[in-house]
C-alpha positions in Angstrom: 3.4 -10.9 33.0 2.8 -7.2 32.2 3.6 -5.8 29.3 5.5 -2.5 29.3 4.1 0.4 26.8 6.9 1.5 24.6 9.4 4.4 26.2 8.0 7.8 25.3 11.7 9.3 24.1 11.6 7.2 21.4 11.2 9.6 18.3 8.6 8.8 16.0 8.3 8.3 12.5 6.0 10.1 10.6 6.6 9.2 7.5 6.4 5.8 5.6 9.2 3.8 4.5 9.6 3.4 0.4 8.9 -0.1 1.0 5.5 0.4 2.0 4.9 3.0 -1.2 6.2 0.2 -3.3 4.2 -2.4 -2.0 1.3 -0.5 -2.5 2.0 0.0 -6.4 2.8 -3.5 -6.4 -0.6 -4.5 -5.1 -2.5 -2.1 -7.0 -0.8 -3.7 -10.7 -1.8 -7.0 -9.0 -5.6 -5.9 -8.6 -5.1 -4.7 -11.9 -4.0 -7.5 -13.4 -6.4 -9.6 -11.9 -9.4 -7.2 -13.2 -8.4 -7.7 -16.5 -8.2 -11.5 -16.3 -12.5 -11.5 -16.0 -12.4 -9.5 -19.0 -15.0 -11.4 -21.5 -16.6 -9.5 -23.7 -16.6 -5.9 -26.2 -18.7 -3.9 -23.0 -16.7 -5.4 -20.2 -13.5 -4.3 -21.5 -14.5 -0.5 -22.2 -15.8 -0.6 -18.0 -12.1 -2.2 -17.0 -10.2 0.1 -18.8 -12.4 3.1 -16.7 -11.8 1.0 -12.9 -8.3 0.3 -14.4 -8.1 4.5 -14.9 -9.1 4.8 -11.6 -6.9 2.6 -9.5 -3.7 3.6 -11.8 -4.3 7.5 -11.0 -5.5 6.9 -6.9 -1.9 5.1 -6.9 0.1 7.9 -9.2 -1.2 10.8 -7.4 -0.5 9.8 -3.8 3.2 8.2 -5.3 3.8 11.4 -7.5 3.5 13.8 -4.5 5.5 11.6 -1.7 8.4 11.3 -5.0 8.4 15.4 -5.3 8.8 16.2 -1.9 11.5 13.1 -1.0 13.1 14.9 -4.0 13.2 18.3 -2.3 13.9 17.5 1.2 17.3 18.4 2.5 19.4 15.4 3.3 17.6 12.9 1.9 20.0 10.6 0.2 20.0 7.7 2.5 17.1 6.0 4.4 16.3 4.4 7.1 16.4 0.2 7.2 12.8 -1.0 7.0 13.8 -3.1 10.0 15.1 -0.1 11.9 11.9 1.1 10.5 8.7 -1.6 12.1 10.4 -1.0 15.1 10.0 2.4 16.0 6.6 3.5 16.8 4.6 5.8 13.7 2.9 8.9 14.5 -1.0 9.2 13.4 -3.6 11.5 13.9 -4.8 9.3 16.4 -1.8 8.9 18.4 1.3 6.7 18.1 1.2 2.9 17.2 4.5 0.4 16.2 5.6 0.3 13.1 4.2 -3.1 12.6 1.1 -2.4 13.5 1.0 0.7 10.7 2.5 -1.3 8.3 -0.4 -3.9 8.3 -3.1 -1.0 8.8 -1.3 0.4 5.3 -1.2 -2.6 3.1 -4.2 -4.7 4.5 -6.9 -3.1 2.5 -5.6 -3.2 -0.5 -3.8 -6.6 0.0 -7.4 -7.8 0.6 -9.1 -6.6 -2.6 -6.3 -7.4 -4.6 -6.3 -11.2 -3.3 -10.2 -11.6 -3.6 -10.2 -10.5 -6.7 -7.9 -13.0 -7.7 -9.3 -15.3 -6.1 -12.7 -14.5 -7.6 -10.6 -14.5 -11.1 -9.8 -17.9 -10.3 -13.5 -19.1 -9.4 -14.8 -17.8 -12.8 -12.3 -19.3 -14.9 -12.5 -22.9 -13.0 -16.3 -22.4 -13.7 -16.2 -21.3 -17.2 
């Protein structure tokens, strides 16, 4: 059975749902949090407060921008479901993919890190 490609009239979406921002600053705070729990001595702390720094401002800056212009937009008050949403097909530099597929392109990177390093939290403590 051949699969038909998705019907070219359907209007894209170019921008991300709020869910997707939010899940991002959700996993960032859990990478975060997981960081903190290898934390061990005076020297170690000082160095997890700098990659803490880091993550927290490559999450506000991004967040901050999308937040000013979603403020600013004309007739922004109501949004789109997020199942209405993974079902219309995302426009990219590259060309147009579903929504599904873009969702798990978004999170998966830093749904990975923040899961190893918990899981590598997890290893050290059982070790210690």
């Amino acid at each position: 059975m051949q699969r038909e490609a998705p019907a070219s009239n359907t209007p894209a979406s170019r921008e991300l749902h709020p869910i997707l921002y939010k899940g991002i600053v959700a996993l960032a705070l859990w990478l975060i949090a997981s960081i903190w729990s290898l934390a061990r001595s005076g020297y170690t702390d000082f160095l997890l407060v700098v990659v803490s720094g880091f993550i927290f401002f490559t999450v506000l800056v991004p967040t901050t921008l999308w937040w000013t212009r979603r403020r600013h937009q004309p007739g922004s008050g109501r949004e789109e479901p997020f199942t209405s949403w993974l079902s219309r097909p995302f426009e990219m530099w590259q060309g147009r993919t579903s929504g599904v597929d873009a969702a798990v392109e978004i999170l998966l990177p830093i749904a990975a890190v923040a899961f190893g390093m918990t899981a590598l939290a997890l290893v050290a403590h059982f070790a210690a």
